[in-house]
C-alpha positions in Angstrom: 96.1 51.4 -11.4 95.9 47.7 -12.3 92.6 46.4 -13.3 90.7 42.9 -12.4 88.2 41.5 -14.1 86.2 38.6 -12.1 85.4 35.8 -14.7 83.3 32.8 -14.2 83.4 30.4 -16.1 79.8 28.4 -16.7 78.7 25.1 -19.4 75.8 23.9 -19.2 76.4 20.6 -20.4 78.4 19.2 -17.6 79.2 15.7 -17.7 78.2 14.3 -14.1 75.7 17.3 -14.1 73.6 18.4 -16.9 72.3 22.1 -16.6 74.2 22.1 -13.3 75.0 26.3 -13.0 71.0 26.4 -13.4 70.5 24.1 -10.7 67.6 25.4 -8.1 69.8 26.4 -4.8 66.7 27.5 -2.5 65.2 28.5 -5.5 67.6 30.7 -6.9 70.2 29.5 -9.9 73.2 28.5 -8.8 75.2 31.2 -10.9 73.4 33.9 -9.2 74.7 32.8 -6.0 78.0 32.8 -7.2 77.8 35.8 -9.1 76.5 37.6 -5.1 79.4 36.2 -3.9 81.9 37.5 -6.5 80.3 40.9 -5.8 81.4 41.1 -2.4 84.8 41.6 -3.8 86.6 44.7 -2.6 89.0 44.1 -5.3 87.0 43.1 -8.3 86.5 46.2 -10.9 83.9 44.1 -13.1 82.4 40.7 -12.8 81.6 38.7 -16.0 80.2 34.9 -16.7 82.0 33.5 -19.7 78.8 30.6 -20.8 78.1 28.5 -24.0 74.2 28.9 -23.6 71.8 32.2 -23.5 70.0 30.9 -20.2 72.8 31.1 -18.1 73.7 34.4 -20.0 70.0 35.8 -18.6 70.4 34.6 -15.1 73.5 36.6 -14.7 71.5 39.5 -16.6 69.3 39.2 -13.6 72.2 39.9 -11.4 73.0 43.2 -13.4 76.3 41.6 -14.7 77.9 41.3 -18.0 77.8 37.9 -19.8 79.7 36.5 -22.5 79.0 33.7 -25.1 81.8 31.9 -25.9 82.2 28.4 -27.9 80.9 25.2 -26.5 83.7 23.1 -27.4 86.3 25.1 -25.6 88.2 22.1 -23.5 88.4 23.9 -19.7 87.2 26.8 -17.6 90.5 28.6 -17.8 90.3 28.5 -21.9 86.8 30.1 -21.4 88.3 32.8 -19.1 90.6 33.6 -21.7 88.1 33.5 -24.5 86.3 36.0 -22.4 89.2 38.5 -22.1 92.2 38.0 -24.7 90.1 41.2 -26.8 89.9 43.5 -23.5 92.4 45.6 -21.3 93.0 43.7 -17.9 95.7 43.4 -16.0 94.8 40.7 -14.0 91.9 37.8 -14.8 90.3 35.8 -11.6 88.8 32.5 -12.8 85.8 32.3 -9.8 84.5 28.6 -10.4 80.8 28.5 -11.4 79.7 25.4 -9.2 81.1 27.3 -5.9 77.5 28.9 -4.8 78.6 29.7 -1.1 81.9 31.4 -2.4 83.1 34.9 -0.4 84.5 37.5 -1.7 87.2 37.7 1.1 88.4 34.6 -0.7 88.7 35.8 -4.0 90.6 38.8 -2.6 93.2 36.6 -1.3 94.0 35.3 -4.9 94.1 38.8 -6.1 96.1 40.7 -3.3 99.0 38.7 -4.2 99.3 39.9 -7.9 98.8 43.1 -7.1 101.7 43.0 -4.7 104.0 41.6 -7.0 103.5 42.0 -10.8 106.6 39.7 -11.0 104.4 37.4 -10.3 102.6 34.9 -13.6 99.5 33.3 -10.9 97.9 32.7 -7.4 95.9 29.8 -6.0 94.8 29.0 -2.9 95.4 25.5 -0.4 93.4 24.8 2.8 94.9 22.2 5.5 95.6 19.1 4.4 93.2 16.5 6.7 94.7 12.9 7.1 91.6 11.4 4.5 93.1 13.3 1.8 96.4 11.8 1.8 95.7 9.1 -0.5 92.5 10.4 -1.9 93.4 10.9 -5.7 90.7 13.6 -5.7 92.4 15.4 -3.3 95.4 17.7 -5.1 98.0 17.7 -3.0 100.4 21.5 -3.3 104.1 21.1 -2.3 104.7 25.2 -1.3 108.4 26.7 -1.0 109.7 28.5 1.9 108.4 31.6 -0.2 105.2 30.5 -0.3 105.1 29.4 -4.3 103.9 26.1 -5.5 106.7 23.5 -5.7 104.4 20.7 -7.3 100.6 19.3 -7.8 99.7 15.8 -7.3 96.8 13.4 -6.6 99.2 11.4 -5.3 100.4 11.2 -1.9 103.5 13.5 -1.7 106.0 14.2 -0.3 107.3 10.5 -0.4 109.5 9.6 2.4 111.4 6.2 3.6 110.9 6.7 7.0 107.0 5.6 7.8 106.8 7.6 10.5 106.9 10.6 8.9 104.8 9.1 6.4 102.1 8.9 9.3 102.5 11.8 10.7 99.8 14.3 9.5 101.2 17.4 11.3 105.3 16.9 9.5 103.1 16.4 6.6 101.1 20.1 6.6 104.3 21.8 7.0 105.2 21.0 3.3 101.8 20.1 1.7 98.3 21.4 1.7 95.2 20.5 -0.2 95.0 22.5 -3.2 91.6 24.5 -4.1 91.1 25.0 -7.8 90.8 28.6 -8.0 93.3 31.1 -10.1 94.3 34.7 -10.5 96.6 35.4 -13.6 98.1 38.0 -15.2 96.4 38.9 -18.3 99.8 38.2 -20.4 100.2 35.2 -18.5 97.0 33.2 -19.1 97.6 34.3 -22.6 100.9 32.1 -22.8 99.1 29.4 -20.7 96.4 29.0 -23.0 98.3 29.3 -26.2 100.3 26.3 -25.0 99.4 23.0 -26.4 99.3 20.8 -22.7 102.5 19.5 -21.2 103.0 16.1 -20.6 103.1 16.3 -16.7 99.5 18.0 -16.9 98.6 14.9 -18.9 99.9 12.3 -16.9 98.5 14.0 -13.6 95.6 15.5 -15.4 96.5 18.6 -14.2 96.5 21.8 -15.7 98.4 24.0 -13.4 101.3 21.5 -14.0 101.6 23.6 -17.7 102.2 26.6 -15.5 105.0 25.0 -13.8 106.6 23.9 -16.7 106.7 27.1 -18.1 108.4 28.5 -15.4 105.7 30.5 -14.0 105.7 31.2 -10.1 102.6 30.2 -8.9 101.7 31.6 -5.3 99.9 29.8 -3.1 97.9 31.2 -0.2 96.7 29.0 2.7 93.2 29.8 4.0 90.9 27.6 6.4 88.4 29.7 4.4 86.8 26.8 2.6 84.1 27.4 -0.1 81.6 23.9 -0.9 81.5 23.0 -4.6 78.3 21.4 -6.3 79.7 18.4 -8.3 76.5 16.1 -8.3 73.1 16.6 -7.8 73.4 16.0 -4.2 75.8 18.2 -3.2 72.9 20.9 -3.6 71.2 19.4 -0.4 74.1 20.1 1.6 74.8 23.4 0.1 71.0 24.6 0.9 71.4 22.6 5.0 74.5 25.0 5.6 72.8 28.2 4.1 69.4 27.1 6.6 72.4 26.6 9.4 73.8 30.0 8.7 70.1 31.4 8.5 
């Protein structure tokens, strides 16, 4: 039986948000919230946080959930998942984002139920619908996804390009090609090993981008469309809205 490890990946020293996975969400660390979320999981086996700094490490503890230290300087979340693994047995590695405090576990199933369906397969993310603001937001990754449902291309960039401006304009010929990409990842274990043993590519620099590294080494990348939506905390602010939609849900 395969086994998957849930690994989140938390610094404290975030750039636009110092201390940000210790942030105060209704008076509860942001971490734990995403570490409840991760347990609701039906295909999790274990749930780790991969940190740099013992607080965070003891806020998981209060969750009853391994942590791991791992080096400060590491350049990316996904380096950190695979600092936190490369020594253990597991088949599959999920890297659940630590700033997603209102994250489900239905939606990190749906990144792991394709692996486990085909161990052909080198990774999974996840794209929601493509709304007509995001088209030339160059925040908003933009998937290309194949007939078989794998990832074509990434860009901030509008894409597909087209001479015809109708098409151009129209949103709904648009969402049958593209979606907006959401930056979560399952791998297989052998996989993220190769990714992150591979210096980055020179389409991940240019887009600053690094599933664009995947690509380019020929890994199939499926991509699973959801209207399932988690809200990420990327400034201070964002926890306001966070805490308004847990009251609403309340």
């Amino acid at each position: 039986m395969s086994r998957v490890i849930g690994v989140i990946p938390a610094r404290l020293g975030a750039t636009r948000f110092p201390g940000k996975p210790l942030a105060l969400i209704q008076g509860i660390e942001m971490i734990r919230w995403v570490i409840r979320g991760a347990k609701a999981s039906k295909l999790l086996n274990e749930i780790v946080v991969a940190t740099d700094d013992e607080k965070i490490g003891q806020a998981a503890k209060k969750e009853n959930v391994r942590w791991m230290m791992t080096d400060s300087s590491l350049p990316s979340g996904t380096d950190r998942i695979y600092a936190a693994t490369k020594n253990e047995a597991w088949d599959y590695v999920i890297n659940i984002q630590g700033d997603e405090p209102l994250i489900k576990g239905s939606l990190i199933d749906s990144l792991v139920a394709p692996l486990l369906a085909d161990p052909s397969l080198e990774m999974s993310t996840l794209s929601g619908p493509l709304l007509i603001e995001d088209v030339n937001n160059l925040n908003a990754v933009k998937v290309l996804i194949n007939l078989k449902s794998d990832a074509i291309y990434f860009s901030r960039f509008p894409i597909p390009f087209s001479r015809e401006p109708a098409q151009v304009s129209s949103l709904e010929q648009l969402q049958q090609t593209v979606g907006k990409h959401i930056g979560m990842y399952g791998y297989r274990s052998d996989f993220l090993k190769l990714f992150c043993e591979t210096p980055p590519s020179q389409l991940e620099k240019l887009e600053s981008l690094e599933q664009l590294r995947a690509l380019e080494l020929g890994a199939r990348i499926r991509v699973v469309t959801t209207g399932e939506v988690s809200v990420g905390v990327d400034v201070p602010d964002d926890i306001s809205r966070v805490e308004r939609i847990l009251a609403e849900k309340l």
